[in-house]
N, C-alpha and C positions, 0 to 999 in steps of 0.2 A: 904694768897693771897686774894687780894680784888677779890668780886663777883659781876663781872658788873648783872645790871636785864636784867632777860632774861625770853623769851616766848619760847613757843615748836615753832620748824621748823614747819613751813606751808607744806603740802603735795606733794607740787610741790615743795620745797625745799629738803625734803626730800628723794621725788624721785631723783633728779639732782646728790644729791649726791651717792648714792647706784649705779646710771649709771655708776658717774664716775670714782666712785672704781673699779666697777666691768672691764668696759671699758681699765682702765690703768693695769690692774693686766693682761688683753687677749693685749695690747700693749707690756708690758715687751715678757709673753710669746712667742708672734711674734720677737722682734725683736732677743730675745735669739735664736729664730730657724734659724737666718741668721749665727748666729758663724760659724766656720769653724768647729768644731765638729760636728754639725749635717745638715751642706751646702756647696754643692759645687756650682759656678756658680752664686751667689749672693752676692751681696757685704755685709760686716757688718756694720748694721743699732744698735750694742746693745747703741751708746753713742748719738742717737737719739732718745731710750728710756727710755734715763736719766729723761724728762718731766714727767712722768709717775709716775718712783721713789720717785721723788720728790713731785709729787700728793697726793701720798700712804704716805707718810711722815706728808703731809702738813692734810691730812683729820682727820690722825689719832690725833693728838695735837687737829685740830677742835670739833672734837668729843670726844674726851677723857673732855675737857673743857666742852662741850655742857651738856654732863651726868652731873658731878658733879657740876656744875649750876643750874640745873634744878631739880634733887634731891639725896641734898646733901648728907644724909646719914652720915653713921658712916665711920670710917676708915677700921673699918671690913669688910663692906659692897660693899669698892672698891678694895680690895685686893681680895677677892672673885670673883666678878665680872670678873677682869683682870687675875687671874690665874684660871679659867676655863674658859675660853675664849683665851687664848693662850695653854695651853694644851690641850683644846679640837679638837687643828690641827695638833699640834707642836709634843704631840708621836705618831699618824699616822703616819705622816710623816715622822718622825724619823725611826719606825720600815719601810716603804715602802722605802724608802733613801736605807737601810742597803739593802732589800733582793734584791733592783732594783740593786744595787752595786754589789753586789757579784756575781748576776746573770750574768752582764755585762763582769764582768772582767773572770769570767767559762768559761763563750761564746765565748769571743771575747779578748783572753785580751793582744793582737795585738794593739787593738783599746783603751783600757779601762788605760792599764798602764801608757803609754806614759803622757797620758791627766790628770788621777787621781789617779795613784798609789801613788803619794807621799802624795797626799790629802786621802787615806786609811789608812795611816801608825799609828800605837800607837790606834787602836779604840776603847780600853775601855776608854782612856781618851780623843778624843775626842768623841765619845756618853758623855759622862758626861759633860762638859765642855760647849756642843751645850743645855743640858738638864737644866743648870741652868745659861745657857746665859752670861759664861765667858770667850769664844771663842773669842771675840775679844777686848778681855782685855790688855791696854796699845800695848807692841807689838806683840799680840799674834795672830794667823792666824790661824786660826782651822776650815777649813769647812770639813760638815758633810760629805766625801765620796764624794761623786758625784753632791750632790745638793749646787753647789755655789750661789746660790741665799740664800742661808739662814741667811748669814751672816748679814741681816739687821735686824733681830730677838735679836738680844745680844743687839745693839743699840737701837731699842722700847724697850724693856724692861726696857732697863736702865733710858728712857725716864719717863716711868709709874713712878718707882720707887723715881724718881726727883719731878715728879708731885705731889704722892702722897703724900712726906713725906711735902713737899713744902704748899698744899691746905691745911693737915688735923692737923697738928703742927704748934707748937710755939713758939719761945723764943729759950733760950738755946737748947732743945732737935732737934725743926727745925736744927735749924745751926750743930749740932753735926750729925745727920745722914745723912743731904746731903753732909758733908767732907768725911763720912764713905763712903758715893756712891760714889764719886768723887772718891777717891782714889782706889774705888775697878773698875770701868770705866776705868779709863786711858784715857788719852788725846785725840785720835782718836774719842771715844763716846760723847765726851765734845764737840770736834769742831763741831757736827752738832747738837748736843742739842737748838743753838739759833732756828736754821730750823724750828723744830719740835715747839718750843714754837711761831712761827710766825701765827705758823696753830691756836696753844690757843688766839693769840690776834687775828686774823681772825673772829675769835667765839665770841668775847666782839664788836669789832667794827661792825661786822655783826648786832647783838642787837640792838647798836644804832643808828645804818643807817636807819633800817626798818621802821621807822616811818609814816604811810601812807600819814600823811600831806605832805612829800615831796615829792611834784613831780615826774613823770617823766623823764620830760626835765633837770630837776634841777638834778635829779640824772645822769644821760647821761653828763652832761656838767660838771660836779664836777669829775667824773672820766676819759670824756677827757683830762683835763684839769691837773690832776693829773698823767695823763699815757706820757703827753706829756712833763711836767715836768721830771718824771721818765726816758725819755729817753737820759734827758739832764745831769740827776743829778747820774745815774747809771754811769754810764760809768767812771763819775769823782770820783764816791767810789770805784770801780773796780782800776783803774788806784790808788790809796791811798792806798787800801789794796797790792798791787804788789810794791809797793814803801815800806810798813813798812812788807814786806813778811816775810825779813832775820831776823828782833826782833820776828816775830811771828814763826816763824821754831824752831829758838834758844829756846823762851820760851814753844811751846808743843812736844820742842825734837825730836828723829827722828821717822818719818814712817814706813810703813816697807820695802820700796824701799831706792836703794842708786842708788846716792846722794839724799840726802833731799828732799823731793819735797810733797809742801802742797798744790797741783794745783786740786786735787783732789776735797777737801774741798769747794775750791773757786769754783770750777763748778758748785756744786750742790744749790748756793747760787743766781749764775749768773742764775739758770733756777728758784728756787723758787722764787725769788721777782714777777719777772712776772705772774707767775703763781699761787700765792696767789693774787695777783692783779686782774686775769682775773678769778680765782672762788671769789673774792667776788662781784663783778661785776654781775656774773651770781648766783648766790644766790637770789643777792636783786631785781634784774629781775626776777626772779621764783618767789619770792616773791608774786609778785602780780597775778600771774596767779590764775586760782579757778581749782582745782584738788580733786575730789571725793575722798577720803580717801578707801573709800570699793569698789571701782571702778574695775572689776575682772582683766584688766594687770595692776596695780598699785601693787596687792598682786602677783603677779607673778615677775615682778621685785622686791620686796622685799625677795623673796623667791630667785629667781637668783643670787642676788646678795651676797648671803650666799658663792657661790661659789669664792668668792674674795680669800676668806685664802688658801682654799686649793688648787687652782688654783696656786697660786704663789710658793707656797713649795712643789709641788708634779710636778708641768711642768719640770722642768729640769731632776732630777733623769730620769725619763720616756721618754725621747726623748733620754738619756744614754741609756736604753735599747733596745728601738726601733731602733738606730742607731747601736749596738751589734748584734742583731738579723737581721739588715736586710744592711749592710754596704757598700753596693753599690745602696741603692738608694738617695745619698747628693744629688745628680743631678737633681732627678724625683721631680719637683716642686709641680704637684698635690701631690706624695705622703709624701711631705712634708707639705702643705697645711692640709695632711691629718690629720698627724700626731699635728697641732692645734686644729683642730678641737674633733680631740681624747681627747685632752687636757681638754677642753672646755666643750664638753661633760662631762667624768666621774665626774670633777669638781663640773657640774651644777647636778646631779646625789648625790653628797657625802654633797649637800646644806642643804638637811633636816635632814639625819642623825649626820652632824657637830653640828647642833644647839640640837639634841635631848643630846648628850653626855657632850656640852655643860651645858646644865641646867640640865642633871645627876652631875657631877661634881660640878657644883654649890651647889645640896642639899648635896652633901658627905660631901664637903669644910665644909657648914655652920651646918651640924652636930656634924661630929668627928673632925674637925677643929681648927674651932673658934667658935662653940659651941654657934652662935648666930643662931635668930629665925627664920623663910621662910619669906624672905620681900617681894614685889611685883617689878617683873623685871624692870631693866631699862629702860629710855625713846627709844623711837625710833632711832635706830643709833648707839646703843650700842656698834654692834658687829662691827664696821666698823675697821677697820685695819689703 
């Protein structure tokens, strides 16, 4: 893959983004607590927190790009990286998934059956399946028990695996292993693969936007100008992709709903254009600002925002249980509120132990591994999701 030149994010770049991970990851978990599993009396806001998903999507391709531009490294180096850093959230969770589950359905399981019994069923293969992220392989449906949120875990992964073999190979062997992931993906992981690489060209255009000779008027009026464009020229690619729907159904086969329906895919497409638009817009606007690096809340939202991963894989399981345990309060708004904020809390709480097991895992990895030497960690933003 060609490597546009690249500088480290600016610190107020830096910051913007760790906000807005952290910010979308406490979005999803809100609008999750309007479901009708853990709300009565509220309407369901979850496909108004698609923006959000799509954020988490679009950062992680930005950032996954940003590291390996900045320093390169070996291929050993990014496999390390990326598998202690998804495991170091992914078997908490897993094990806290399982006893929040079980606890639920002991309790309550009036409540627990209905909604997730059939998502318990067979769980030593799905625990494995969720464990090496083959859960939502071609047509396969495998959430972990009670934490339906997870299923975007098998898709990033898949994503890394495309990147990596993509950036760090060549030739025959590139081509040969990304058919080998293709084929082990399945179509469903494919269709939002473009998404995910929108977020890596984000990161190269980003690069060569920032040039300070350009203005600020000039920068403001080029992305006017382009947003206004966009509202003329979206809508007519929307309407083209719903016109060649039926060849692209035909050719990525069925979903996992019948009849056929790839309306899905296309959503999540209709919200990221925009909103890779409007973060890179606010990128190159942070850009300029002058942001203290050692500045003491600048290390405290870096520190916060640790709480991204686990916030998002452990908020659901846990409103499972709290709604088990306490199932006549859907109604009590504060103590639904509450139950965000519980969220929120243990999250921002499990920020510094994530990252300590994190870079345990790291030195195991590059030990008894891959038997390669302690390198110096990656750039800032590493851990972003």
């Amino acid at each position: 893959m060609t490597i546009a030149p690249a500088r480290k994010f600016s610190t107020a770049t830096s910051v913007l983004l760790d906000v807005l991970r952290l910010a979308s990851a406490i979005v999803i978990a809100g609008v999750h607590l309007t479901q009708s599993y853990f709300s009565v009396g509220w309407p369901n806001l979850t496909d108004e927190g698609k923006p959000a998903l799509v954020m988490l999507f679009l950062l992680s391709g930005l950032v996954i790009r940003y590291v390996t531009v900045i320093r390169r490294g070996k291929m050993t180096d990014f496999w390390v990286d990326r598998i202690s850093r998804v495991y170091s959230v992914v078997v908490p969770a897993l094990v806290f998934t399982i006893v929040a589950s079980y606890l639920a359905m002991r309790i309550n399981p009036a409540y627990y059956m209905p909604n997730w019994g059939e998502a318990s069923s067979r769980p030593l293969l799905r625990t494995g399946l969720n464990l090496i992220f083959m859960a939502q392989s071609w047509n396969l449906t495998f959430d972990p028990f009670s934490n339906t949120p997870f299923w975007t875990l098998s898709y990033e992964v898949f994503y890394y695996v495309f990147y990596g073999v993509a950036f760090y190979l060549v030739g025959i062997r590139r081509a040969f292993w990304l058919v080998i992931a293709a084929v082990l993906a399945g179509q469903h992981i494919l269709l939002l693969l473009p998404l995910w690489l929108i977020g890596c060209l984000a990161q190269d255009v980003y690069q060569r936007a920032r040039d300070p000779k350009i203005s600020l008027r000039k920068l403001n009026l080029v992305f006017l100008a382009v947003g206004a464009g966009g509202v003329v020229l979206v809508p007519a690619a929307v309407k083209l992709l719903i016109y060649l729907k039926g060849f692209v159904t035909r050719f990525f086969w069925a979903h996992h709903h019948a009849p056929i329906n790839l309306h899905w895919a296309y959503a999540y497409y209709a919200e990221g254009l925009p909103t890779v638009f409007l973060l890179l817009w606010m990128m190159l606007l942070f850009e300029r600002l002058k942001v203290a690096e050692n500045a003491a809340w600048v290390q405290w939202v870096r520190l916060l925002s640790e709480a991204t991963f686990p916030l998002y894989l452990l908020h659901f399981p846990l409103y499972v249980l709290i709604v088990a345990i306490f199932p006549n309060e859907r109604a009590n708004a504060p103590f639904k509120l509450g139950m965000l904020v519980l969220c929120v809390a243990i999250s921002a709480l499990l920020a510094k132990p994530t990252v300590h097991f994190k870079n345990y895992l790291r030195d195991l990895l590059r030990r008894y591994v891959f038997h390669t030497p302690l390198v110096q960690a990656a750039p800032r933003l590493e851990a972003a999701k």
